[in-house]
Each structure stands twice: as C-alpha cells, then as structure tokens.
C-alpha positions as semicolon CSV with decimal commas, in nm:
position;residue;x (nm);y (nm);z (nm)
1;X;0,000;0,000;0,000
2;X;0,130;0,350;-0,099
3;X;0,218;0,576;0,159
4;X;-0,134;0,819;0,031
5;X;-0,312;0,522;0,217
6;X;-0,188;0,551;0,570
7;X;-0,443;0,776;0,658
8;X;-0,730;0,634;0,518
9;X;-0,612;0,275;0,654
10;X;-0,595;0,455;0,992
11;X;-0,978;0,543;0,988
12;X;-1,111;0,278;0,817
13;X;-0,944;-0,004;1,029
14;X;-1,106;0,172;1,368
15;X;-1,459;0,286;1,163
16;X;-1,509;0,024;0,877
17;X;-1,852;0,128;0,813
18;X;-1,788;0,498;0,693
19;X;-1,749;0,597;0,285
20;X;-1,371;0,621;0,340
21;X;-1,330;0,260;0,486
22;X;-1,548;0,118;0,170
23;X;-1,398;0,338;-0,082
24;X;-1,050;0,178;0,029
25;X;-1,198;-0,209;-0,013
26;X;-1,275;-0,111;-0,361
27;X;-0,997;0,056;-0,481
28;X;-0,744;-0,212;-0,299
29;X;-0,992;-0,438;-0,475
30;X;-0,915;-0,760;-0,251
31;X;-1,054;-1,132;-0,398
32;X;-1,187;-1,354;-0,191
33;X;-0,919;-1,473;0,077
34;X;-1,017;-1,756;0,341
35;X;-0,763;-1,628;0,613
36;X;-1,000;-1,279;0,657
37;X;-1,322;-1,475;0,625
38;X;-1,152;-1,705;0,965
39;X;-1,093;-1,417;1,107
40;X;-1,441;-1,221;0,985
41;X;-1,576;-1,544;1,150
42;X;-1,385;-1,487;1,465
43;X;-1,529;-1,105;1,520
44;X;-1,895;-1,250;1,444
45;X;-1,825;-1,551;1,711
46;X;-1,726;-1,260;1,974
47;X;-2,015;-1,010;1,858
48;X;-2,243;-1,290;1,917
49;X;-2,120;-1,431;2,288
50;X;-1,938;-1,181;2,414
51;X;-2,181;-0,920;2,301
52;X;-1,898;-0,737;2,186
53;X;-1,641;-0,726;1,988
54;X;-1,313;-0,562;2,164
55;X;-1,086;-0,272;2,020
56;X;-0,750;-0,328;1,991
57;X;-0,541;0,007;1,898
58;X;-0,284;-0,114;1,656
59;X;0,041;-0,013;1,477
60;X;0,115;-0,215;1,170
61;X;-0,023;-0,145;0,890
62;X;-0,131;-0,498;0,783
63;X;-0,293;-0,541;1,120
64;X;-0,453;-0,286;1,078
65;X;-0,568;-0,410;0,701
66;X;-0,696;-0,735;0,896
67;X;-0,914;-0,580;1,084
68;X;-1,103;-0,391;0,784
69;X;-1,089;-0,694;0,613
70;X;-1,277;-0,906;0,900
71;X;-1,518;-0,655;0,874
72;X;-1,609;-0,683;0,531
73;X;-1,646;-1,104;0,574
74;X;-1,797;-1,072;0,934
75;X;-2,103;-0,825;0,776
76;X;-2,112;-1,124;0,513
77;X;-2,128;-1,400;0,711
78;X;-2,389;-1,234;0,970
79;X;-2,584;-1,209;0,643
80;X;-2,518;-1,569;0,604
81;X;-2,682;-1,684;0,914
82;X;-2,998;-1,599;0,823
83;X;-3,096;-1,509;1,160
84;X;-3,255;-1,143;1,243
85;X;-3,163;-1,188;1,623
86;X;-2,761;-1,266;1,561
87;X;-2,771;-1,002;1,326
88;X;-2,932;-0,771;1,542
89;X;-2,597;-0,860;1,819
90;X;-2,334;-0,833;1,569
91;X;-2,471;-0,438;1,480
92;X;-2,492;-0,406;1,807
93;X;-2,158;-0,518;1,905
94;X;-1,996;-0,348;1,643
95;X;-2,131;-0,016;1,771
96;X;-1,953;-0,071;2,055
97;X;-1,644;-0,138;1,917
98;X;-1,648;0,209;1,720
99;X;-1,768;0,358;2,063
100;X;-1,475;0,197;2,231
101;X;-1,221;0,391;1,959
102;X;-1,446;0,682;1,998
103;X;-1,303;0,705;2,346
104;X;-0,947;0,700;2,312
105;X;-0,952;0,919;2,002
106;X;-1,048;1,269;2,218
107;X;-1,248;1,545;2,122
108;X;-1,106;1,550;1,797
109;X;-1,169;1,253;1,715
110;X;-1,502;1,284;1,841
111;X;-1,619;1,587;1,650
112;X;-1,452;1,413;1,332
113;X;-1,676;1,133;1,366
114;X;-1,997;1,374;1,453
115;X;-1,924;1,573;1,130
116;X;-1,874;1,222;0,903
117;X;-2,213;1,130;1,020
118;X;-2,370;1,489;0,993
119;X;-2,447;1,475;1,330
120;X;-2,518;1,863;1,360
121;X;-2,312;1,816;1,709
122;X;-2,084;2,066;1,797
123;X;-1,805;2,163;2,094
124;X;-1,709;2,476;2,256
125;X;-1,431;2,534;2,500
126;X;-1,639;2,291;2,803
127;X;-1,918;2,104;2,650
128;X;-2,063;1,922;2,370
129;X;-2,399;2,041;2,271
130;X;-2,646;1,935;1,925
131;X;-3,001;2,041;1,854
132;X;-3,285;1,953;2,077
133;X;-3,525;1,784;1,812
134;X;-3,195;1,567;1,710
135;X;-3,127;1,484;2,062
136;X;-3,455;1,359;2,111
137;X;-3,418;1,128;1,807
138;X;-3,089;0,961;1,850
139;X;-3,094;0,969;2,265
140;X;-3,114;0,609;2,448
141;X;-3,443;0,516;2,627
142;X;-3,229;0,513;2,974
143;X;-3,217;0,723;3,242
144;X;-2,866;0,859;3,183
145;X;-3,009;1,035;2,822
146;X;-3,343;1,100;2,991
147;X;-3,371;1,527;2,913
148;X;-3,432;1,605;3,291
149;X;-3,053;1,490;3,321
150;X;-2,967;1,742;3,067
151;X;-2,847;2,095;3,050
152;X;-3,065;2,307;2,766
153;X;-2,977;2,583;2,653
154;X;-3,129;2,798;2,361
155;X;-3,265;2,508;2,204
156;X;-2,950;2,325;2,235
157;X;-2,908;1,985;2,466
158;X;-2,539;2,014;2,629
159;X;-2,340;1,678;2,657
160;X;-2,056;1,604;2,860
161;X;-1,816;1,327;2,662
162;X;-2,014;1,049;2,746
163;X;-2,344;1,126;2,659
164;X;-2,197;1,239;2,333
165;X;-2,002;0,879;2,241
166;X;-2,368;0,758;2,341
167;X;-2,551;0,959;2,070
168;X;-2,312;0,843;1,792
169;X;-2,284;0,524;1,850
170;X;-2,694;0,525;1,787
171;X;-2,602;0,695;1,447
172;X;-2,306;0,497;1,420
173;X;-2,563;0,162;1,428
174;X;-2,720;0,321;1,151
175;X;-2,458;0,311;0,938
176;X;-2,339;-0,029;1,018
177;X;-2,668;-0,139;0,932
178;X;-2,698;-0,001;0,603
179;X;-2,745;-0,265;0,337
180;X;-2,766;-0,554;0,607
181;X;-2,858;-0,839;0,601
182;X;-2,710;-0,867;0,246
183;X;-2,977;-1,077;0,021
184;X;-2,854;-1,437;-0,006
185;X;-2,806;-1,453;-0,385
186;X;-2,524;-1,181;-0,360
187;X;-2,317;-1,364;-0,118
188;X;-2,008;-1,591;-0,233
189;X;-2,052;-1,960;-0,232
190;X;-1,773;-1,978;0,022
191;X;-1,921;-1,820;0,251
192;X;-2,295;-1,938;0,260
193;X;-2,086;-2,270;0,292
194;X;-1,849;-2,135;0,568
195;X;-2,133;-1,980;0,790
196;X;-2,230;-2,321;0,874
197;X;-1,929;-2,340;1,079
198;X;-2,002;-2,034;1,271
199;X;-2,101;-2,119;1,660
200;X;-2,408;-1,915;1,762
201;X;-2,486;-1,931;2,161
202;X;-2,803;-2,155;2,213
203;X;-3,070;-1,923;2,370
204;X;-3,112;-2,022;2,747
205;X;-3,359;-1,895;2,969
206;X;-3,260;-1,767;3,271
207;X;-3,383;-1,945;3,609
208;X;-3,724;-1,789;3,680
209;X;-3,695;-1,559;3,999
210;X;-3,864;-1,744;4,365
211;X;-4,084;-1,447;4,415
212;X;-4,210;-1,496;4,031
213;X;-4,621;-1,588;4,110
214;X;-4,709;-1,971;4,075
215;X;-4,997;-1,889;3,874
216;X;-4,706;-1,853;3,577
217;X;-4,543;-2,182;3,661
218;X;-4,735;-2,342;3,324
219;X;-4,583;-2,104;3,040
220;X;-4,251;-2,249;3,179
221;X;-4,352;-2,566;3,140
222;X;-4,489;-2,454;2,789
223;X;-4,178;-2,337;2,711
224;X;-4,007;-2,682;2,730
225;X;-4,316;-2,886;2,548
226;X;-4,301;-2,789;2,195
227;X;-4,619;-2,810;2,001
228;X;-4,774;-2,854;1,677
229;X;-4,979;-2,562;1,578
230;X;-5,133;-2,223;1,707
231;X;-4,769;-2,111;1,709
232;X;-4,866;-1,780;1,629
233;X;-5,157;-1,714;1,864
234;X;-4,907;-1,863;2,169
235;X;-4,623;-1,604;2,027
236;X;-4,847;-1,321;2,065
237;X;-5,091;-1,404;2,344
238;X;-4,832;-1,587;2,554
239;X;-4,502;-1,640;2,551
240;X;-4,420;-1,281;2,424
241;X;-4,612;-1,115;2,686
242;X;-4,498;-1,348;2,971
243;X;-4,130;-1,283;2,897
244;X;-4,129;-0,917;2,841
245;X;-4,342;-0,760;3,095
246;X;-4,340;-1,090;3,382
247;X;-3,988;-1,213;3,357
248;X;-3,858;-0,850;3,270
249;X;-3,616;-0,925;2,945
250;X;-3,549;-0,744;2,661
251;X;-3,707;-0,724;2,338
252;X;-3,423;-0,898;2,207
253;X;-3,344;-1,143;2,455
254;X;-3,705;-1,264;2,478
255;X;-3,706;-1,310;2,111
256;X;-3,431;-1,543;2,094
257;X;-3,552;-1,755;2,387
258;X;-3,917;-1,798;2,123
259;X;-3,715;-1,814;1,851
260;X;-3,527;-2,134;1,985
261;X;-3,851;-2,217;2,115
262;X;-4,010;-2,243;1,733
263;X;-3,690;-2,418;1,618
264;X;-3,780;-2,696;1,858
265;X;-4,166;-2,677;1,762
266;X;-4,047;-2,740;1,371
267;X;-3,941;-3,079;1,465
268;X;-4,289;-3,188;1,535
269;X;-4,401;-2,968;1,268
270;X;-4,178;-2,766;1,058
271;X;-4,476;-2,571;0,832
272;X;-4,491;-2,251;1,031
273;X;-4,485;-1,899;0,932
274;X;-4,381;-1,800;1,242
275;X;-4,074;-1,586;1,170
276;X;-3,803;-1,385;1,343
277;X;-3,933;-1,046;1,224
278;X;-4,311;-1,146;1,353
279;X;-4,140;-1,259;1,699
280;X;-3,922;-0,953;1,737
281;X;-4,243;-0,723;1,647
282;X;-4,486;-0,909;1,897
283;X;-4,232;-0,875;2,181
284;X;-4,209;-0,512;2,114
285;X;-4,534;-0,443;2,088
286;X;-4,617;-0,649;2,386
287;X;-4,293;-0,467;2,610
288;X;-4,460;-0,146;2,451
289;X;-4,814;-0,256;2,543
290;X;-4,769;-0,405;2,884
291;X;-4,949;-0,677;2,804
292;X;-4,986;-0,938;3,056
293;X;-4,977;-1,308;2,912
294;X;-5,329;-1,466;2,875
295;X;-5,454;-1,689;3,165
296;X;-5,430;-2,083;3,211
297;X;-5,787;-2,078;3,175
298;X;-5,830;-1,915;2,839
299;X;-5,483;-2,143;2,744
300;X;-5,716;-2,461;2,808
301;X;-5,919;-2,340;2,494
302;X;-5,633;-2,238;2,277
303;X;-5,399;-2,565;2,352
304;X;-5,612;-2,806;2,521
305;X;-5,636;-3,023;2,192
306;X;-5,265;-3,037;2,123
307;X;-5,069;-3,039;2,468
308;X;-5,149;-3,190;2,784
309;X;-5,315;-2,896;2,994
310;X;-5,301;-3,098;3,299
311;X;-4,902;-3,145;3,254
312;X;-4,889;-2,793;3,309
313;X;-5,072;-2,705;3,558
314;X;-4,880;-2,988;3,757
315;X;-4,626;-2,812;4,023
C-alpha cells in the first residue's frame, strides 16, 4: 500500500462502516481470501457471545488491514446466518467497538466522527452540545439520556463526553446497518458454505426468579413442550407477553428464547410462518403494550387439543 493510504487505513481499520473505509476495499480491490473470512468469522463468534467485539489500537499497517478486512467477511457472514436476532448482536456489538475507539480518540476525534455522520453536534471550550429535536431522536431510552438529566440551553441539549459517544454510536448503528442483512443470492458460495461453521450461543432462559407468582409456573412448562400448531396465537398471546413484561427481558433477549422455542416446535411440525421479524415485532409491541400473558384458563381453549393442559398445571 502507498504511503497516500496511511491515513485512510488509519480510519477505516477503527470505523469500517464509513465511505472512506469502503472506498479503500474497492480501490485495494481484494478477492476472496479464506484467512479474513476465519478471522471475519472470529469477530462474528465474539459479537455474538461476548456481546462485543473488543478494540484493539494497533500499529502495523497490515494489522490494521486485517481488521477492515474481517469486517467486510464478518457483515457477510452475519448475512449468512440468516438469523434477524444474531444479526441484530453483531450491529450491536460493532457499535460498541467504534464507541470503544471513539473514546481514546479525544475530542477530535469525536467531533470528526460527529461531522462524518452529519451529526449537527458541535463543541465549545467545556461542553458538547447538538439540537434539541436531534437529541430527542438519536438519545437512548435510559435514564442517563433522559432530558431532565440534561443541560438546555437555547434550544441546544449540552453533553458532557459520554453522553456524546452515546448519541453516535446510535447513528453509528445506523450506518453499520446499512445494506444488512445482504440478500442471499449476492453472497459468495464460500461463505454461505463457511457460515455453517459459525457457533451461535443456544438461547437459554434464565432461572425464573422465587418471588415470580405460581400462577405462571405453566408457560414455563410450555416453554419446554413444543407443540404442533397455534404457534402464532401462543407467540403473541403468551409467551411474548410473559417474557417481556413478567420475567422482565429485553425485546431482544425474549425473542431469541421464542425463537429457539419455534426451532424446537419445527421438529414436530416444521410448516410454520412464524418468523423472526413477527417474533421480534410481537415482543415489542407487547414490552410497549404491557401486556400481561393470557390466563391458564383461556390457554385450556387455545392448547387443550394439542398439549397436555393438565401437565402444566402440575407443580
């Protein structure tokens, strides 16, 4: 690589997702090379069990080519996996990793990565500070973003560093998900053949608290039988509900723990248009609903013909 690349390598090893990063993978033109798809395969494993993927500041310049490259493979073996909840994680975790850079890169860096992504953000000689109505769309639903633990000023939200990093890596998501998951007929052979090697962490559900009511006791024993049909009705009315607003997980996490559940349904039955994208909505909207799962006694209606109602309701 000429020396006219140093500082694009630079950038686009710690933020492979902006124009720069991609412009370089085109020009360098690369062909297909199994030692980055092992290592794109690596970053995916770590994105998806580590929920993460860790930054590693580095010095060589063909280091710092690997990790671009494992980028590029890693997006196309996510893609690979045909899975809406992995994918999900591996954005996720690669947000982090930008964040992570974010942090040791200063203001400068900071305000160079708000004006890439047209952030609108801005620094004076103490604080960070962007637009109110921008705030509100890019801030995290937790109480450290909430407005109340803001400063406003003039229409203006001031940040301290943190909150900043926090708003940009929301952005920063966007752009990683651009264009994901690429569509399965524009992926190499190698590696819708390689992503069958990838290991994806089987969904486990947590050990239900004591002080959760009795009266739920039966949707965990649901959740172990796997049944035949009303798959969507129990998605929506039951298990979605019960894990969101009863158990207390995340959208995310409760849709991997039905997800796995419909796998194991599809081996009694495997004709089901129960998807990931119909899970993931119903445990939004039930999260955003507060929708309490329906009773044992309205269950007996819905599943008394296909799963043993009193094997349930045993304690």
């Amino acid at each position: 690589m000429g020396a006219s690349e140093d500082s694009r390598l630079e950038l686009a090893y710690k933020y492979p997702f902006l124009k720069e990063a991609k412009a370089l993978v085109a020009q360098l033109n690369p062909g297909f090379d199994a030692k980055f798809m092992e290592q794109g395969r690596v970053r995916l494993e770590e994105a998806l069990s580590e929920r993460k993927i860790g930054f590693h500041k580095a010095n060589m310049k063909d280091l710092k080519y690997a990790y671009l490259m494992s980028y590029v493979y890693a997006r196309m073996l996510a893609s690979a996996l045909n899975s809406r909840s992995s994918l999900l994680r591996y954005i996720d975790a690669e947000s982090k990793r930008a964040a992570e850079a974010l942090k040791m890169e200063g203001t400068a860096g900071i305000i160079g990565m708000a004006r890439e992504l047209g952030s609108g953000i801005s620094k004076d000689d103490y604080n960070f500070s962007m637009a109110f109505e921008r705030y509100l769309e890019y801030a995290p639903d937790t109480k450290a973003f909430a407005l109340p633990m803001q400063e406003l000023y003039k229409g203006l939200v001031i940040m301290n560093e943190n909150v900043t990093i926090g708003i940009l890596r929301r952005m920063i998501k966007q752009e990683i998900a651009k264009n994901l998951p690429i569509p399965r007929k524009d992926l190499p052979r190698e590696i819708i053949e390689y992503s069958k090697k990838v290991k994806v962490p089987e969904a486990r559900l947590p050990p239900p608290d004591p002080n959760l009511e009795r009266r739920y006791a039966w949707i965990e024993k649901l959740l172990a039988t796997p049944i035949a049909d009303v798959r969507h009705r129990t998605v929506n009315l039951i298990l979605a509900p019960y894990l969101t607003n009863i158990r207390k997980m995340s959208e995310n996490d409760a849709a991997k723990i039905i997800i796995a559940y419909i796998e194991r349904c599809k081996e009694i039955d495997p004709n089901t248009k129960v998807n990931e994208s119909y899970i993931l909505y119903q445990c939004k909207y039930a999260k955003s609903k507060g929708m309490k799962p329906m009773s044992l006694g309205n269950a007996k209606e819905l599943l008394g013909s296909i799963v043993s109602i009193e094997e349930l309701e045993r304690s």
